[in-house]
ROSEDREN-518196 format. One line per 10 residues: number of its first residue (from 1); their letters; for each residue z, y, x of C-alpha. Coordinates in steps of 0.1 Angstrom, whole numbers, plus 5000, padded with zeros to 4 digits. Last residue first. Layout:
<pts>
NUM> A> Z Y X  ...
</pts>
This chain:
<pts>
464> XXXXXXXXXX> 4958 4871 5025  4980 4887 5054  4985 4886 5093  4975 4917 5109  4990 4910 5142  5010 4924 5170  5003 4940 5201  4996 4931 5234  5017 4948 5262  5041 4912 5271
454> XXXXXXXXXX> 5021 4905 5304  5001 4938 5320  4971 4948 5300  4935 4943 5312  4921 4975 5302  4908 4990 5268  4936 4973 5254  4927 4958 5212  4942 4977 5188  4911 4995 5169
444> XXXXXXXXXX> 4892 4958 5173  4920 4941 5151  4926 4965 5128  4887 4968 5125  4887 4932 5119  4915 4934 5095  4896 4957 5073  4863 4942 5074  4882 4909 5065  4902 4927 5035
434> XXXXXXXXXX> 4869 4942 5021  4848 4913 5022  4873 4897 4995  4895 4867 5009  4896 4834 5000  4908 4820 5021  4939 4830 5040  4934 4853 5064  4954 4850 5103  4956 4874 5126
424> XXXXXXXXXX> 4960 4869 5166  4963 4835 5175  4980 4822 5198  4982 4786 5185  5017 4788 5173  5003 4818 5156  4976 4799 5138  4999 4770 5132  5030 4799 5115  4996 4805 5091
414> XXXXXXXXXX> 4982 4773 5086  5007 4767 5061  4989 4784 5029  4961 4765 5037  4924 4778 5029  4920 4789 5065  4909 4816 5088  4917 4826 5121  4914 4857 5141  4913 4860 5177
404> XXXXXXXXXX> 4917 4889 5195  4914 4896 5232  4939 4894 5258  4939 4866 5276  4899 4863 5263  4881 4869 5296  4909 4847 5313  4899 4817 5296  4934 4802 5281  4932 4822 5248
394> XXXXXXXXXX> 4901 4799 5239  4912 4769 5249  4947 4771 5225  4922 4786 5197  4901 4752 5205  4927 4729 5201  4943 4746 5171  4906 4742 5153  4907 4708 5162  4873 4697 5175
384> XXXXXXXXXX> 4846 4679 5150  4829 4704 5131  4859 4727 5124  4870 4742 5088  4896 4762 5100  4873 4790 5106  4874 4807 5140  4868 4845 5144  4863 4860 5181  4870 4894 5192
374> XXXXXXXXXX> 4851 4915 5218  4828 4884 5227  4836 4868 5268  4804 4864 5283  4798 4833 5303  4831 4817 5294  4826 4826 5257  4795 4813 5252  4807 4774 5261  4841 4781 5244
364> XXXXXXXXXX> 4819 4785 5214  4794 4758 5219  4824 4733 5221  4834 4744 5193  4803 4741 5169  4785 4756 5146  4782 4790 5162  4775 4821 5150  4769 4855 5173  4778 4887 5160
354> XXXXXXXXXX> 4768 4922 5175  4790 4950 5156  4771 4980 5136  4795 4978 5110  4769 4968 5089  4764 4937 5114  4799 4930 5104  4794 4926 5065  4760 4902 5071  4775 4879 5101
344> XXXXXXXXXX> 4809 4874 5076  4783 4864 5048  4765 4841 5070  4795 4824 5083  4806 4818 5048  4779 4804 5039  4778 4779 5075  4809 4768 5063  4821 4746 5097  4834 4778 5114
334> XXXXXXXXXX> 4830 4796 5146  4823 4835 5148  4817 4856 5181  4821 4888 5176  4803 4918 5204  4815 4954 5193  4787 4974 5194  4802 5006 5188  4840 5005 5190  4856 5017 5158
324> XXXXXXXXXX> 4878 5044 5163  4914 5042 5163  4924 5038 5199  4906 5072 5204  4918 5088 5172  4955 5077 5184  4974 5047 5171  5011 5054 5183  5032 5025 5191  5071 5031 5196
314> XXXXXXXXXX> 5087 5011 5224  5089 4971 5226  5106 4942 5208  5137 4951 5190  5118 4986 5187  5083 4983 5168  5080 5011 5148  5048 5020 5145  5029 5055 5148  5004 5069 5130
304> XXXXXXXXXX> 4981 5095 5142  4954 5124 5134  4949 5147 5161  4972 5156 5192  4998 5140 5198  5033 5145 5194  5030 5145 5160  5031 5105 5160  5070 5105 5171  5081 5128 5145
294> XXXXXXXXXX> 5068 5104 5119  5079 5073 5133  5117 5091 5137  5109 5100 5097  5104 5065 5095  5136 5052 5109  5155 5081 5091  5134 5065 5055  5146 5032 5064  5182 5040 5068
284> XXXXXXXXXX> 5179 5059 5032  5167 5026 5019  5196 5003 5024  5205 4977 5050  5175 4973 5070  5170 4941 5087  5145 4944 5120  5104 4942 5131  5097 4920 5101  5107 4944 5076
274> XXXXXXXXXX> 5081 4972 5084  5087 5007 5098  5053 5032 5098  5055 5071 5104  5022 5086 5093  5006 5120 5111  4984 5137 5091  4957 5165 5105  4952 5204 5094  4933 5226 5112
264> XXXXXXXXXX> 4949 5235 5146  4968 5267 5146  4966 5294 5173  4995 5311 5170  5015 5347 5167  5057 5350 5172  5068 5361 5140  5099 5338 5150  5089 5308 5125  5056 5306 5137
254> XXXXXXXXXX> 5028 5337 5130  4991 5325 5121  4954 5324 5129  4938 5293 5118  4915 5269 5138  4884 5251 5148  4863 5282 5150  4835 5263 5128  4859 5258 5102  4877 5289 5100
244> XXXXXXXXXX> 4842 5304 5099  4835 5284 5067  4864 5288 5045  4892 5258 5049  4892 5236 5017  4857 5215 5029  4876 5208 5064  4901 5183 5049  4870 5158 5038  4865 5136 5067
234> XXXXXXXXXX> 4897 5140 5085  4917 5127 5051  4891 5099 5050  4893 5088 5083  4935 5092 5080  4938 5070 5050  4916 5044 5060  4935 5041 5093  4969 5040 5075  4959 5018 5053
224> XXXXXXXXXX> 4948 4989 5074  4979 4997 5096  5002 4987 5067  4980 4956 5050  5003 4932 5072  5035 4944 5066  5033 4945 5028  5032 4979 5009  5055 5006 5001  5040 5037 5003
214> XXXXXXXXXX> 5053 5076 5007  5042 5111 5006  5051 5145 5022  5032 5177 5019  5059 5196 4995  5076 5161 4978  5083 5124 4981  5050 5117 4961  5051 5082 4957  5020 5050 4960
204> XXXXXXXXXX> 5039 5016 4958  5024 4984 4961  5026 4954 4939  4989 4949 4929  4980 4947 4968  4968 4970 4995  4938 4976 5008  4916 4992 4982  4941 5007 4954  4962 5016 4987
194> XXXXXXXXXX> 4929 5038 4993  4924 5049 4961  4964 5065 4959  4964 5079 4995  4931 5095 4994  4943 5108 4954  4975 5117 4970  4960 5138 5003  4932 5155 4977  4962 5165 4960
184> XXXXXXXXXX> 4987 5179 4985  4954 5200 5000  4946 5216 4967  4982 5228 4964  4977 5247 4995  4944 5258 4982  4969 5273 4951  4995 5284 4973  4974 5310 4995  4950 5308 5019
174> XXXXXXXXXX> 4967 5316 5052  5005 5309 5046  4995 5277 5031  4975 5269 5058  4997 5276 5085  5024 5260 5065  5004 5227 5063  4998 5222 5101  5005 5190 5098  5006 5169 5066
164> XXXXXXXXXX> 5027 5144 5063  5027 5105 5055  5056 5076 5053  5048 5045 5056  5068 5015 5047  5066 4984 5050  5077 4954 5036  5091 4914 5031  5113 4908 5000  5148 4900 5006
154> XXXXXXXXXX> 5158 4907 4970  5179 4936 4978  5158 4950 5005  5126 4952 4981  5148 4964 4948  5160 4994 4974  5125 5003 4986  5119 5004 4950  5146 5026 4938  5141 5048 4967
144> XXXXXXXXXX> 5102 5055 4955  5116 5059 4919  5137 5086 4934  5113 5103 4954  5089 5109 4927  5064 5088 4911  5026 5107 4910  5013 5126 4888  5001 5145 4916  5015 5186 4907
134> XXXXXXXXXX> 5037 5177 4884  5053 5149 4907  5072 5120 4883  5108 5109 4880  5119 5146 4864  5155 5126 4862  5164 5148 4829  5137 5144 4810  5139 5101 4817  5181 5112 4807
124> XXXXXXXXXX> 5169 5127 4773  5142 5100 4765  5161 5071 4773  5197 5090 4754  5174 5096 4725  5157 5059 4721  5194 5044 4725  5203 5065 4698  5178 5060 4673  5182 5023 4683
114> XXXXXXXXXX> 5219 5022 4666  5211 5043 4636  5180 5020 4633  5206 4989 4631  5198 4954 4647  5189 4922 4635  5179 4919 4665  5199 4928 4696  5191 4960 4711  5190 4964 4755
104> XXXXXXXXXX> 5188 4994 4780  5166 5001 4812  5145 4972 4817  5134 4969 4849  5126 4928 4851  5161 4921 4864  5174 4943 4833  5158 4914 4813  5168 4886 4827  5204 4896 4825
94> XXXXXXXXXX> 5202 4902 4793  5184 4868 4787  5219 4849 4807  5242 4869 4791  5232 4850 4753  5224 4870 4726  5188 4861 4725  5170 4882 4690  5159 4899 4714  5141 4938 4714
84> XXXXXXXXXX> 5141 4957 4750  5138 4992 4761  5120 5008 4789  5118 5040 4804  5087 5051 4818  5088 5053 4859  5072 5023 4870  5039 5034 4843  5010 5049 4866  5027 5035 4898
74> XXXXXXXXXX> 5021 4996 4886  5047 4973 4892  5071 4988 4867  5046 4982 4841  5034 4945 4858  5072 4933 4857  5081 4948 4819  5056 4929 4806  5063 4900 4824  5098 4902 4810
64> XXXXXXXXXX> 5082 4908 4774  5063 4876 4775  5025 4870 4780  5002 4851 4762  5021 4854 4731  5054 4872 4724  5095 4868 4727  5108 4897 4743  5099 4924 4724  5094 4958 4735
54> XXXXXXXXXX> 5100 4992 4730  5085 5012 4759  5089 5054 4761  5071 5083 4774  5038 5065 4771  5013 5066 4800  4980 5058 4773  4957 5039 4792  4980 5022 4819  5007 5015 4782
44> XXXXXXXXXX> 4977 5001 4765  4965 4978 4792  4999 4966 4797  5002 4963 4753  4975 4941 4751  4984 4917 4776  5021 4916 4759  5008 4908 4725  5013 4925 4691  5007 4962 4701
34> XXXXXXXXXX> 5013 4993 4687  5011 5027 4697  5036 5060 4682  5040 5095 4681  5077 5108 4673  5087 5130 4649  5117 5113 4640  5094 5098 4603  5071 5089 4628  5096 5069 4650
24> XXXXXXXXXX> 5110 5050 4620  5073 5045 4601  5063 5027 4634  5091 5007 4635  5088 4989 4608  5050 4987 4609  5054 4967 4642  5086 4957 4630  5063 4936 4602  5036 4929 4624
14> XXXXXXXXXX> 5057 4903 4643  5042 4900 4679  5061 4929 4689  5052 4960 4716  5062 4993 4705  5049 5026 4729  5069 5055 4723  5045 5089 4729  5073 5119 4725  5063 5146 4707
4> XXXX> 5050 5180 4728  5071 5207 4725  5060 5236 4703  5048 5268 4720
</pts>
């Protein structure tokens, strides 16, 4: 069977290369898509995963750097090759340009024979790397290095989770490769919609390999994730085991030794480290600390993630029972927007949580000290009282020591205020419905079910 041609994607504002070029690559046997602006050659490059990018630096609405951003931003295209067209001779754009992910450099005017070449030698060694999982589509565990790598390098604040399947070998050993390959998909696509969801444009989704999978996503959507990753995974696992596996709760199965089990039906556990808890100097020692994560969470029973947290306090693991919502959780909600307080009474009462509104402050801290509300959310936008004042009056009744407070604001700066204040998340406005239902439940799933001795409460879910 005939190999398949290369796809080269060429993006140039001048319709003269575009046709240029076009007639080069088909005359090599390549297969080629054009596009004169950098917007339209994004969406054409998510549409159509090329095998190759050519692009031009200097175009409309959006330059060739950008370009070059958002594709290796963007886990459908990060790992395609990419090579750059400037008539800029100067260090200075070269440099630019490899900052952005480009992978190799031409000069204009420049020489077919020359860029014949450089399109080989991409194409050959992009072959060579197998960047991308078969079986997912997903990156592979070198472009998921690469990026924890780019992230420590630049200082740029993240976490990382690293996901696994237990139980898998029982399974596989049970039914065969192909439903064992059934269960590594469903696990990505879960994985891939849910960071999709919850996490943000810049986030990382990589198939590290077997069962195991990675993602690279700010600190504060982590735990977010994690939970929405293992209700779904719970949800559906059980419709690849047959039906009387499923109702008897397990597999039958030999260990290692021959020696035969009991198996549990398949679970994930999910090792999480995150920047702000230390300084990592290179990716491989964040992948040990997450593997320790990892290894830690299997020790319980069920579905788990545990979160590294040492610097400050031990390991800690997020169980099913710590995880699950609370029925009838009781939020009390204080702002000056009374839409906006509407909308947030709407979204939580779907939840099933009670939610009282209140205009006013001093009503607030009036409520409270009657009967203290499971979790309170104050606006910055304050009829009257400081909104600091009141967070500060709120975490000194004794009812609320220990339970969260969220804040939100439009400004930027009111997040180190919020936590000077003691609060417990901050959301800067505005937010979708989405993010405040998920930091919510964050907050509610990690809230003590006792009065916890000084220094046990955990830490926040701060993000926009």
């Amino acid at each position: 069977m005939a190999e398949r041609p290369a796809t080269i994607l060429v993006a140039d504002d001048d319709p003269r290369i575009l046709q240029l070029l076009r007639a080069f690559l088909e005359s090599l046997g390549y297969r080629a898509l054009l596009s004169q602006t950098g917007n339209d050659a994004v969406q054409l490059a998510q549409e159509n995963v090329p095998d190759l990018v050519i692009l031009d630096v200097m175009m409309p609405q959006m330059d060739g750097f950008e370009v070059c951003r958002q594709l290796r931003n963007d886990t459908r295209t990060s790992h395609v090759p990419i090579l750059m067209l400037t008539s800029r001779v100067a260090l200075e754009a070269k440099l630019a340009g490899f900052e952005s992910g480009a992978d190799d450099y031409v000069t204009k005017p420049f020489e077919l024979a020359e860029l014949r070449a450089r399109i080989r030698a991409l194409l050959r060694r992009s072959r060579e790397l197998q960047v991308r999982s078969p079986l997912t589509g997903l990156p592979g565990n070198r472009l998921l290095l690469e990026e924890l790598r780019h992230r420590i390098q630049r200082g740029q604040p993240f976490a990382f989770l690293y996901l696994d399947i237990d139980y898998f070998k029982a399974f596989n050993d049970a039914y065969g490769f192909l439903r064992g390959d059934e269960a590594i998909r469903l696990l990505g696509q879960l994985i891939r919609e849910t960071v999709e969801e919850l996490g943000s444009p810049d986030d990382f989704v990589g198939h590290i390999g077997g069962d195991d999978f990675g993602v690279v996503t700010l600190p504060e959507h982590a735990e977010a994730i994690c939970r929405r990753v293992i209700e779904r995974f719970d949800a559906s696992i059980g419709s690849l085991y047959d039906p009387a596996d499923l109702e008897r709760g397990y597999l039958r199965g030999y260990d290692r030794h021959g020696v035969p089990h009991r198996f549990p039906l398949m679970t994930i556990s999910i090792g999480v480290v995150a920047s702000v808890e230390r300084a990592f100097a290179d990716p491989e020692e964040v992948s040990r600390t997450a593997t320790e994560m990892k290894q830690y969470a299997k020790r319980f029973p069920g579905s788990n993630y545990a979160v590294d947290q040492r610097g400050r306090k031990p390991p800690r693991v997020v169980t099913p029972e710590r995880r699950g919502r609370r029925p009838s959780a009781t939020i009390a909600v204080c702002g000056g927007e009374r839409d906006l307080l509407g909308l947030i009474q709407i979204e939580m009462e779907k939840s099933g949580h009670q939610v009282s509104l209140f205009a006013r402050g001093e009503e607030l801290l009036e409520a409270c000290r009657t009967a203290p509300p499971s979790l309170v959310v104050l606006d910055a936008s304050q009829q009257g009282a400081s909104v600091w004042v009141l967070c500060r009056e709120l975490r000194a009744l004794e009812g609320l020591k220990y339970r969260p407070i969220l804040l939100l604001s439009t400004d930027p700066e009111d997040e180190e205020r919020a936590f000077h204040a003691e609060a417990d998340a901050f959301l800067l406005k505005p937010f979708s419905l989405k993010r405040l239902v998920a930091c919510i439940d964050d907050l509610l799933a990690r809230a003590p079910n006792h009065t916890p001795q000084s220094g046990e409460r955990d830490g926040n879910c701060s993000g926009g």
